[in-house]
N, C-alpha and C positions, 0 to 999 in steps of 0.2 A: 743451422743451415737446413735449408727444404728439401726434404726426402726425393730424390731424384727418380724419379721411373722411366725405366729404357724400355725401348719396342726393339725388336729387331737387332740387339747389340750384344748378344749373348755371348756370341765366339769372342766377339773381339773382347770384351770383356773378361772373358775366362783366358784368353791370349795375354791381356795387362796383367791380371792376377799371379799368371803363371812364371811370367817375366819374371817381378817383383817378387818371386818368392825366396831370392838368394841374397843373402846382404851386400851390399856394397852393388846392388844390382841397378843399371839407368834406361828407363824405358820412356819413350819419348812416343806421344801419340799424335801422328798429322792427320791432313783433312783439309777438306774446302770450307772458308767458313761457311757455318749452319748446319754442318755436317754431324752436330754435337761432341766433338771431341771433350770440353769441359763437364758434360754430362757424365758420360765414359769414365772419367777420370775421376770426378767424385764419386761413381762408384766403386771404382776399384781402390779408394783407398778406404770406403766404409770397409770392403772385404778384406783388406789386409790389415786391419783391425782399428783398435780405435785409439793408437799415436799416430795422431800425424798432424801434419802442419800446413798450413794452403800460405803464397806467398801470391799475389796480386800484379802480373806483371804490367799491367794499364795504370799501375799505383804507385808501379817504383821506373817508373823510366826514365828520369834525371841521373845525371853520372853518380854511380855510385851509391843509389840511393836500392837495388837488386841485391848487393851486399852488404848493405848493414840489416838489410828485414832480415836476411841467414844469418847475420851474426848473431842474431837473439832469439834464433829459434834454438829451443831446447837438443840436448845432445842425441836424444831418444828417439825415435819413432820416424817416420818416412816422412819427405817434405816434396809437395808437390807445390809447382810452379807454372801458373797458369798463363797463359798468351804470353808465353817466354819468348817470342818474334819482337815483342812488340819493345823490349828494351835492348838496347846496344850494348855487346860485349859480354851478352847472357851465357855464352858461348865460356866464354875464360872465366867468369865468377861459380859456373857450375865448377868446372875443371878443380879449381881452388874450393871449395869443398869438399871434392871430394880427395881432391888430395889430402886436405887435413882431416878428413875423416872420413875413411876408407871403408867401412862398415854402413854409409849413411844410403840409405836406398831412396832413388830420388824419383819423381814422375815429372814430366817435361808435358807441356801442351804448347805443341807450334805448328808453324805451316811447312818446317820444313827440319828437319833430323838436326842436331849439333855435329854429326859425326865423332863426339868425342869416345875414346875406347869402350871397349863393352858395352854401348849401345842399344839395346833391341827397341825395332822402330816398328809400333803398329799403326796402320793407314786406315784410315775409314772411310770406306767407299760410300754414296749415298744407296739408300733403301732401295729394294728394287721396287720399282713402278707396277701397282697393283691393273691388271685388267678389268677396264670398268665394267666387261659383258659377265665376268663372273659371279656367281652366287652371291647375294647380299650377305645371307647368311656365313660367309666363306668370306667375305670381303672383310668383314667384321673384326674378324681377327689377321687379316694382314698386318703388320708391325705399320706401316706407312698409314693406314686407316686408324689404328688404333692410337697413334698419337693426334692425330684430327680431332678422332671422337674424347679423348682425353682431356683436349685444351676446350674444346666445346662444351664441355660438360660443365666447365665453371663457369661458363657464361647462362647453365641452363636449358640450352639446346638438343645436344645431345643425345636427349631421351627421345623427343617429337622427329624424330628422321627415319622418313619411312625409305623402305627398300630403293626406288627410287631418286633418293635423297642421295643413297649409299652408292649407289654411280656413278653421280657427279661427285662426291669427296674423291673417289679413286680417280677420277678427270682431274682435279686439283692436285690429286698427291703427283702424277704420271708427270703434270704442267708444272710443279715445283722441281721435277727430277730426282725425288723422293730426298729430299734436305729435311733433315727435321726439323732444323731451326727455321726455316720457310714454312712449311706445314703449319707449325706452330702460332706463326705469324697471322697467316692468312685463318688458321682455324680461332682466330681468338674473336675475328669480325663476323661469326657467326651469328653474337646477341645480336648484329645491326642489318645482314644481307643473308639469303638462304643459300645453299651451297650453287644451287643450277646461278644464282645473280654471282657469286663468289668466280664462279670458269668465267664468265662474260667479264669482269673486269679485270681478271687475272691476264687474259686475252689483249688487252686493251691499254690498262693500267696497272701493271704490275709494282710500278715503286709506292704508286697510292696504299699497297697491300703490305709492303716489304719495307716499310722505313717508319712502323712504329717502334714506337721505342716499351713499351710494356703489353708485356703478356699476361693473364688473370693468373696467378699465384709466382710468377717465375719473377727473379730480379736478376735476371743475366743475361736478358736478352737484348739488342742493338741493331744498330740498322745495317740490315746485311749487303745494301746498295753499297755501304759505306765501305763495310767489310772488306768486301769483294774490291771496291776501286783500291783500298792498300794494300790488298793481296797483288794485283794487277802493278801497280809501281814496284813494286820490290823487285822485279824481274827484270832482266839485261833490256836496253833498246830494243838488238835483234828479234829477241823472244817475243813481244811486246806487239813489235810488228806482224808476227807470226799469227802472234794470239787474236789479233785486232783481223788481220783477213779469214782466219780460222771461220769468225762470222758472217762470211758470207755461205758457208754450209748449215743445212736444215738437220741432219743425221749422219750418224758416223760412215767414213768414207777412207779409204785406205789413202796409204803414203803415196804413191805415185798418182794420184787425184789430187791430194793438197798440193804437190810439188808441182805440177800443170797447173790446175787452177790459180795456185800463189805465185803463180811466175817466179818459182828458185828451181836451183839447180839443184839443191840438197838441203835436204828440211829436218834431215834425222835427230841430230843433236840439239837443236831448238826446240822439236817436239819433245825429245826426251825428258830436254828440260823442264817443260810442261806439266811433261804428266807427272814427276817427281814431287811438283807442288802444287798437285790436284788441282790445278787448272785446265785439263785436257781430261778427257775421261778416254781410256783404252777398253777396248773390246776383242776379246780374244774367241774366237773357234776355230773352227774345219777351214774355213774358207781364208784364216789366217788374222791376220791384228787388222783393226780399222778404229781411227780416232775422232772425238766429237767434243764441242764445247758442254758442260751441264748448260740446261736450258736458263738457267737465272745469271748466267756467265755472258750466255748468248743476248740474253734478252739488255743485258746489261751493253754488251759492246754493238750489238746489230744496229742502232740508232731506229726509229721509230717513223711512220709516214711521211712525216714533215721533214725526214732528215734532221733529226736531233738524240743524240741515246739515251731521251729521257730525264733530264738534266744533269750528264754529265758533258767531260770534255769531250768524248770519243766522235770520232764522225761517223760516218754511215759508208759503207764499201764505194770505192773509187769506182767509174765507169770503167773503166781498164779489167777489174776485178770482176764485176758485174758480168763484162763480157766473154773474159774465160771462162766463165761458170757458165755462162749460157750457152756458151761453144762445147764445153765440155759433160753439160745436160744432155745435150743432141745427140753426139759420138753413143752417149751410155742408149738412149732414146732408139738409135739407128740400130744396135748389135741387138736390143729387145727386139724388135721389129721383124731383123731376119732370124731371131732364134722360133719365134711363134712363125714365120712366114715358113721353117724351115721343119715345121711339126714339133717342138721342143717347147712347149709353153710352159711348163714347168722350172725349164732353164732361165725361158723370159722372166717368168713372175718373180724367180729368186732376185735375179738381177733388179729388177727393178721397185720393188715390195724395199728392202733396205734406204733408198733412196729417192722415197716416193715424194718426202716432202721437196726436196731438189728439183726434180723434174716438173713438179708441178708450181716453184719460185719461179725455175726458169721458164715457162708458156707462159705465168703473170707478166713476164719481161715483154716474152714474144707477141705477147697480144698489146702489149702498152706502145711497141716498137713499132706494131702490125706486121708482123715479118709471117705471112703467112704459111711459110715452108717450115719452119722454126716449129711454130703454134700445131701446126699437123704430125709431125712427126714426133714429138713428146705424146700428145694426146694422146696416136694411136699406142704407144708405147703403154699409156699410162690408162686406157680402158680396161685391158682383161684384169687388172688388179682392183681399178675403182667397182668395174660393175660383177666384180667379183662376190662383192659385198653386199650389192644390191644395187636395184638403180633408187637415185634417189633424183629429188628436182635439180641438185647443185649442178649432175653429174650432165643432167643433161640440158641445162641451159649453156653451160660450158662447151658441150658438144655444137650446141647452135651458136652458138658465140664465135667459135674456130672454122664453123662452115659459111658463115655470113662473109667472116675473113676470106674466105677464101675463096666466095661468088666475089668479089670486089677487089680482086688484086689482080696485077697485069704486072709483067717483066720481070726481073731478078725473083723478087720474093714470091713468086706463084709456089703454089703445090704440085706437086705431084698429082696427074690425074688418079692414076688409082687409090691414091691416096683418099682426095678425096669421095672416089665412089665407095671405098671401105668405111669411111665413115660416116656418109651418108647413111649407110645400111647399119651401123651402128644406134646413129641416133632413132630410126624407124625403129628397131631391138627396143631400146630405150623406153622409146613411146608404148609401144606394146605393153611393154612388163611394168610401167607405172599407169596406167590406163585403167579409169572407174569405172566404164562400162561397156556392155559389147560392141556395141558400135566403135568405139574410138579402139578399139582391138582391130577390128576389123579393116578399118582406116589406113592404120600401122600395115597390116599385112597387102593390101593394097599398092601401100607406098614400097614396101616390100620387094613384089611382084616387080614394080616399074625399074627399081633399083637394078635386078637381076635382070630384066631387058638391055638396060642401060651397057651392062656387063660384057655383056657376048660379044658388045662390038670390044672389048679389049681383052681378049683371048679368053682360052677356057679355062685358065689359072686364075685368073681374074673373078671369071664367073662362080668358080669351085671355090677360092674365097666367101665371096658374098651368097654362099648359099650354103656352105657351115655359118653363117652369122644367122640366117633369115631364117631357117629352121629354129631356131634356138626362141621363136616367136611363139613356137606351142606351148610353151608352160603358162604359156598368159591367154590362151583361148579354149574354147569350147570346138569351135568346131577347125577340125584340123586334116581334113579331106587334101588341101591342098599345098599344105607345108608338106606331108604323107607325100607327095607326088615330087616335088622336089629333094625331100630324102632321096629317091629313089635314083630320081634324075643326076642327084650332084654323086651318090655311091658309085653309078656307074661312070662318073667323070673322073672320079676317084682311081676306080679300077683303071681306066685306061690311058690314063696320066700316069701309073705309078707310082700314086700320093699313099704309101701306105696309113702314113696320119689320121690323114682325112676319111678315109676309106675306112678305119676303123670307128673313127667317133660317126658317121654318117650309118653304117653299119648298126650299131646301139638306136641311134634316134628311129632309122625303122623299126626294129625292135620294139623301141619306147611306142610306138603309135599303133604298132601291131597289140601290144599290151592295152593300149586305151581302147582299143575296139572288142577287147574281149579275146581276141583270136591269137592265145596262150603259144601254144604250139609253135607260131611262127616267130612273137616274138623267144621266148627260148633257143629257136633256131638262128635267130641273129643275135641275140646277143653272148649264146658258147661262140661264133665263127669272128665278133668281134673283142671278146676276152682272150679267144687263144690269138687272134690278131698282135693283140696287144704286147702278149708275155715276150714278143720279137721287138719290141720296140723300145727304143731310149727315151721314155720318160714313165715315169710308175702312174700320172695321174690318168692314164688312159685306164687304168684296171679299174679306176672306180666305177664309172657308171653302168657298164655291163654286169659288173659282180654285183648292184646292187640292185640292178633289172631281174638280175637270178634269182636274188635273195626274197625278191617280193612277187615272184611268180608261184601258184600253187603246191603245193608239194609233188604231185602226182606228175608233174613233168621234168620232177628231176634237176641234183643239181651236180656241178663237178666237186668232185668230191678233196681236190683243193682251192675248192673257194674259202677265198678270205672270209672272217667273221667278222660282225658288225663291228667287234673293237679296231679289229685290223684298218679296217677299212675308215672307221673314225680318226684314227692314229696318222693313217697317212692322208686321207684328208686334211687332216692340220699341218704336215709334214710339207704336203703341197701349198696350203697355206689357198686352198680349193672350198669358199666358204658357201656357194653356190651347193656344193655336194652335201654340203656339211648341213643347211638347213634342209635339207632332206633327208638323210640319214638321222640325225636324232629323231624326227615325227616316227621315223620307218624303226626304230627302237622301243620308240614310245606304246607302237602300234600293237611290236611284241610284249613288251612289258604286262599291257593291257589285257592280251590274251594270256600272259601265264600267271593271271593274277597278282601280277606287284603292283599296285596305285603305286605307292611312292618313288616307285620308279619309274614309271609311267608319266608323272606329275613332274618329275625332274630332269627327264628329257625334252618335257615340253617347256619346263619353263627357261631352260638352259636354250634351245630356238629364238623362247621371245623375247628374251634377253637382248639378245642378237641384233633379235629383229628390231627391238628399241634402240637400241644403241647405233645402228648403222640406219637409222629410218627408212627399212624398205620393210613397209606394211604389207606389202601385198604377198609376202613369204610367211603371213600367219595363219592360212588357213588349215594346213594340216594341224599343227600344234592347238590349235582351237579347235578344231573337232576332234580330237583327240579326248581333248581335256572334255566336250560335252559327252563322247563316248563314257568316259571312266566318269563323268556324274551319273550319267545314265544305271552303267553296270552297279556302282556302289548305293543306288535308291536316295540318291540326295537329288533330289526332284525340283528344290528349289535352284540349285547352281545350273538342272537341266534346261530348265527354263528358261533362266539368261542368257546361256550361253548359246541354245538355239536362238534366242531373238538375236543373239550379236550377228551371228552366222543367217540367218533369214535375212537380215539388214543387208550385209554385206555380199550377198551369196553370189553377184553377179563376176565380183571381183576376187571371190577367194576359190569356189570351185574349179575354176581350170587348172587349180594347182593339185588336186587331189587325183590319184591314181583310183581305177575302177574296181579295184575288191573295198576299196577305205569308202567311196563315195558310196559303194549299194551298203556297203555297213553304215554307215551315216543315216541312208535312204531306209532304211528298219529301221533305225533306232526312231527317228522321226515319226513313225505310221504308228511305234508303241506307246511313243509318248503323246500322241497325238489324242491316241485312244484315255491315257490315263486322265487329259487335261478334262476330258468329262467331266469327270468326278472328283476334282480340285479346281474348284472357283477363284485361288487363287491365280492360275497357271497364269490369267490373260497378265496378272499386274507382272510377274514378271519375265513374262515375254515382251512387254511391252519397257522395263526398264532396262531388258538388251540391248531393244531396238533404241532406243535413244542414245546410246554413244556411239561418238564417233570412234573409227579404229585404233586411234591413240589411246582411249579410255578405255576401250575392250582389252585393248593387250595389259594393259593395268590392272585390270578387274579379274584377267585372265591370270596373272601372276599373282594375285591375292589368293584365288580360287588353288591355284599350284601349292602356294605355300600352307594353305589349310590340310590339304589331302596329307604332305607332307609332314606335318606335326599332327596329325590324327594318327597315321597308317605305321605299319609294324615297320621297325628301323630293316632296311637291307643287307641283308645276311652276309656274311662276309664273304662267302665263296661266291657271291653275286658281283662283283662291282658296279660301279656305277659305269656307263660308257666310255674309252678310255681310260681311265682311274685306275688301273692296276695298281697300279705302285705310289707311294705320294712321293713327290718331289722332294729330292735334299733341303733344308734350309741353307741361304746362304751362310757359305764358309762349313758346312758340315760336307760330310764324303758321306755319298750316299750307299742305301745298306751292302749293295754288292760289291761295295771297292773295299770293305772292311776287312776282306776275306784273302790268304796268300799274299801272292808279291804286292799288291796295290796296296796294300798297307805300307810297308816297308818302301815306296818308291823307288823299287827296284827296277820299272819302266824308264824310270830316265836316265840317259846316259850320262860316262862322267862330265862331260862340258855343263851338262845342265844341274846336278847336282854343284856343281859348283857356284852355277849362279842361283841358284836357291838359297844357297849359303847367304852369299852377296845380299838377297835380298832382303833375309833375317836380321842381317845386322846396320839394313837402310841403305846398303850402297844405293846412286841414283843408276841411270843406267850409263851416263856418262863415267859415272868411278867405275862402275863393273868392267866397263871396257878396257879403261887404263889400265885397271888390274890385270884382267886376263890378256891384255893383247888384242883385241877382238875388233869390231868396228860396231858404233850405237846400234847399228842397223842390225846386226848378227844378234846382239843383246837380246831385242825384241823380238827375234826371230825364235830364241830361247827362248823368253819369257811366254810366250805365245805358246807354245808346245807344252813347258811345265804346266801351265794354268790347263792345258784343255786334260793334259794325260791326269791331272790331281782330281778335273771336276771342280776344278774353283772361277770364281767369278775375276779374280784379280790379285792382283800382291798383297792386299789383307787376308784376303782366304788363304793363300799358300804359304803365310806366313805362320799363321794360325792353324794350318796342316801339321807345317813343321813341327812346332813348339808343342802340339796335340801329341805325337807321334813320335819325338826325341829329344823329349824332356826328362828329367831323373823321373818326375812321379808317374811315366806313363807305362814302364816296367820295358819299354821297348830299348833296344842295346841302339846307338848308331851304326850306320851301315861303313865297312874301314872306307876309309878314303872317304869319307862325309865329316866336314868337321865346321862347327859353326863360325863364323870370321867374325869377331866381335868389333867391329865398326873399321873406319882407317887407324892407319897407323898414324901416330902424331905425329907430327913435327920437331 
């Protein structure tokens, strides 16, 4: 048999080992197929050594043909039984072994537990979904990447993948739902398609990807289309039914949204049932449990444009179905709307950031429908998160897409007038911030101006809206005399409305414009009056742009001496999920870096931007990172990167300089006049100034991350008591407790109460959450109400992590005693 190598399966792994380390012990491993349970399983029996036995359950599923292959396994050594589902009555032929031989330690691979006594059931949850904007280098070794580049590698590929490359694998792994046996699939047609053609047909044609039947070295692999459709049969009608509208959702969504949307009255126990046979995937935090299809589940049941699911039987969501979701889009659409309308954008984005793909299925609806009321009020819901990211072309022919609608609609379905005048002002924002040269800037601001005329005739709330939008037009211009005037105008609209929201972010943008003129002083003055503004206000994302106005104001004017630091403010950046900030803040890191002489940190601020900036295709947020990066060629005398990367930046200077603050631009402005001087006397200079100037912004940010990653691998590693920008700490690996839970009571789970320690138990020995409940008395709903609380108080991801706590933590070999009244329940009782 073929050496198995696992990414990412460690715990559970060391969970089977641990199980099986008692005689007469039965550990049964579930899973959605692809999930590699079978993998798992031939590891853990290489590690419990080398008796043991494999029985074929796709080989014995004729009656009686599961017990005579045990009857001639030897008396010795552990016998694993693989796709033990797939034969009838597997359930009583185990039982009777082990009945006649009670010493015999068995391993089960199924979709769903035997329940028979003494059981320990380990679940394998799929990989987590790597971030494609992260580190190449960092991606590399994500468990979900490393099986990509694993199966790639026998076809040859593998080595030729540049950084680049390595962001669309993690687009693949995220679009698989991180299955290895999908992964695997799709990473085998590497020899034949590149990864960026691999996300385009994954998109499109997923079964063309998913129903080979051989992988380069594996002989266990199948068609997981297949897989899945018998996973899908085996479940009650009800369930079935559940399961099949479950696909009309894009992302996990709580119970009381399935139960609306699916038209029942009570959906607990059908879901339970679900997720017990990893067909539903549960999400546990703060904000409490919410459930979702895996995407190859989804992709499998959602039926495809034409109304077919790809050639199966499944149909495509009912019109009935369709239109609860798009009703129930709205409602989520409409409480966004007044949460940002109500100064709370923070509140909005959470809300709406979980359920983006939703929102934006249902305006594909509204615009098909023409329901122009529909289409506007998702939209505006769903801009401050899209143009969060950047404006890109999709975002804003979308935007004109929904306003065309809505110059051409009359009776029922019209808009909202403010409505549309907020979005007007939106798409002009739009135009601005993707706009290649000054003129078409200037244009934008224009239409602007008109927008905010338009206004006054519908009140001053109205107009104070659309002129926190129209300001937000500076980052994309040169000359900003007259946004500066409008600041001014809407802060005092601010004031005497009582908007304190507004009145503080309008507050910073003077500031901001007082800082671009040079004239320090005042901004400092506005931006302490709208930071201590802020600390009175109910949302944290207001503290970022004034604290970061501070931070990059002179020293000599002083700063509060509880300003956050750049991590802080990185940290909750992300927190906010505020990516606009956030490509700011790293250049304004980078800028420090530069000055306390770290390149490689410098080099990894910048390149972590244009990462960003790549992956969300909003170009025109690369010019600080870019000059940055020609700065630190500059300081370190590599005079050839200096020279490129001034020509990228001379190329493009009409479109990148409005984004750069005025201490970074007169540094830019010297470095320029030195280099300028030098090129005298290096006749190379013109060649490559002139190989800057020839790429377009796509290929500069490329060449810009190449140049990154050199500094990188040349420059002294960064010292530890430095971290990298938020990085403190590294993150737990799934199913590990991270280093500060290891310490007093969180070790021993003495956080949870007894009801929950109880159902911890339950879940070590595989109860579903329908047994847990018979058991305790409880209702399915109460279970997961548990299970929700254990999982967040542990730090685990789900019932393989917790389970995998458990058994880490209150096992003989881990020297820890159980806690009294903690006792493991070793499956049900029988019959």
């Amino acid at each position: 048999m073929r050496a198995v190598r696992l990414y990412g399966r460690d715990e559970a792994l060391r969970s089977v080992a641990t199980a099986l380390g008692e005689p007469g012990s039965l550990v049964t491993i579930t899973g959605l197929p692809g999930s590699g349970r079978t993998s798992v399983a031939r590891a853990a029996v290489e590690v419990a050594g080398p008796e043991h036995h494999r029985v074929e359950g796709r080989r014995t599923t004729l009656p009686g043909a599961l017990r005579a292959a045990l009857e001639v396994v030897p008396p010795a050594g552990l016998v694993l039984v693989d796709d033990a589902d797939h034969v009838t009555g597997a359930r009583e032929v185990v039982r009777h072994l082990r009945d006649a031989q009670p010493g015999r330690r068995v391993l089960l691979v199924s979709r769903t537990p035997s329940g028979l006594a003494d059981e320990v059931v380990v679940r394998l949850a799929p990989l987590e979904a790597p971030d494609p904007t992260e580190d190449p280098d960092v991606l590399r070794h994500h468990p979900a990447v490393q099986i990509f580049l694993d199966v790639a590698s026998r076809t040859g590929t593998a080595a030729e993948m540049e950084d680049a490359a390595i962001g669309h694998v993690a687009r693949i792994c995220g679009a698989l739902g991180g299955l290895p046996g999908a992964i695997s699939l799709v990473a085998a047609r590497t020899a034949t398609y590149s990864p960026a053609t691999l996300v385009s047909l994954l998109a499109r044609e997923p079964g063309r990807l998913l129903r080979a039947r051989a992988v380069a070295g594996q002989d266990d692999t199948h068609d997981l289309f297949a897989a899945v459709a018998l996973s899908i049969s085996l479940v009650e009608p009800g369930e079935r039914a559940l399961l099949e509208d479950l696909a009309v959702f894009h992302g996990p969504v709580g119970i009381e949204a399935l139960a609306e949307v699916c038209g029942r009255a009570e959906v607990v126990d059908e879901l339970s049932a679900l997720v017990d046979v990893h067909l539903v995937e549960p999400h546990h935090d703060q904000r409490g449990s919410r459930f979702s299809l895996p995407p190859l589940l989804r992709g499998h049941l959602g039926g495809t444009a034409d109304g077919t699911a790809d050639g199966t039987a499944y149909s495509p969501s009912s019109p009935q179905l369709l239109g609860r979701h798009r009703r129930w889009a709205r409602r989520v659409a409409e409480e966004a709307v007044a949460l940002e309308r109500a100064g709370r954008p923070t509140a909005a984005r959470e809300l709406v950031a979980p359920l983006e793909e939703d929102l934006e299925a249902a305006l594909g609806r509204a615009l098909r429908h023409r329901d122009a009321s529909d289409a506007s009020v998702l939209l505006l819901a769903l801009l401050p998160v899209r143009a969060g990211r950047g404006t890109t072309p999709e975002v804003l022919g979308l935007t004109g897409t929904v306003l065309d609608l809505c110059a051409g609609t009359e009776g029922a379905g019209m808009s909202d007038p403010s409505d549309v005048l907020v979005l007007t002002a939106w798409r002009e924002l739009l135009r601005a911030e993707s706009a290649e040269s000054p003129a078409a800037t200037t244009a934008a601001a224009d239409a602007l101006a008109e927008v905010r005329e338009r206004a006054r005739s519908l009140g001053e709330r109205a107009l104070l809206e659309i002129t926190c939008l129209a300001v937000q037009a500076a980052r994309s211009m040169v000359e900003r005399t007259r946004l500066e005037e409008w600041a001014h105008e809407g802060r005092r609209l601010a004031e005497r409305l009582g908007d304190e929201v507004r009145l503080s972010r309008l507050e910073t943008w003077c500031g901001m414009f007082a800082h671009q003129r040079g004239d320090f002083v005042a901004a400092a003055r506005w931006a302490r009056q709208a930071l201590e503004r802020s600390h009175h206000l109910d949302d944290p994302a207001l503290v970022l742009r004034p604290s970061i106005l501070l931070r990059g104001l002179p020293t000599e004017h002083g700063r509060p001496h509880d300003l956050p630091s750049l991590d802080q403010l990185v940290r909750l950046a992300h927190d906010c999920g505020d990516l606009a900030v956030l490509d700011w803040l790293e250049p304004t890191a980078a800028f420090g870096a530069l000055t306390a002489d770290d390149p490689a940190r410098a080099a990894e601020h910048c390149a972590t931007t244009l990462r960003r900036v790549r992956t969300h295709g909003t170009r025109q947020r690369s010019g600080p990172p870019l000059l940055c990066l020609f700065l630190l060629a500059v300081r370190t005398g590599d005079l050839q990167w200096a020279w490129r990367l001034r020509g990228i930046l001379l190329h493009h200077d009409a479109l990148l300089r409005p984004s750069l603050p005025l201490l970074v631009a007169d540094a830019y402005d010297r470095a320029v006049r030195g280099l300028d001087t030098a090129a005298a006397t290096h006749p190379e200079a013109s060649t490559h100034l002139a190989w800057g100037g020839r790429l377009d912004l796509d290929e500069a940010i490329d060449a810009a991350l190449d140049y990154a990653a050199q500094v990188r691998r040349t420059s002294p590693a960064v010292p530890a008591s430095r971290p990298l920008l938020g990085r403190e700490r590294e993150p737990a690996r799934p199913g590990e407790v991270s280093a500060s839970s290891r310490s007093g009571h969180e070790l021993t789970g003495h956080e949870l109460t007894g009801r929950e320690l109880d159902v911890l138990a339950r879940l070590v020995s595989g109860g579903t959450n329908r047994d847990i409940s018979v058991d305790l008395g409880i209702s399915a709903k109460t279970v997961m109400h548990h299970t929700s609380a254990i999982y967040r108080k542990l730090r685990v991801r789900g019932r393989a992590e917790a389970v995998a706590w458990y058994l880490r933590h209150f096992s003989d070999d881990t020297g820890w005693e159980v806690s009294e009244g903690l006792h493991l329940v070793r499956g049900k009782a029988e019959a």
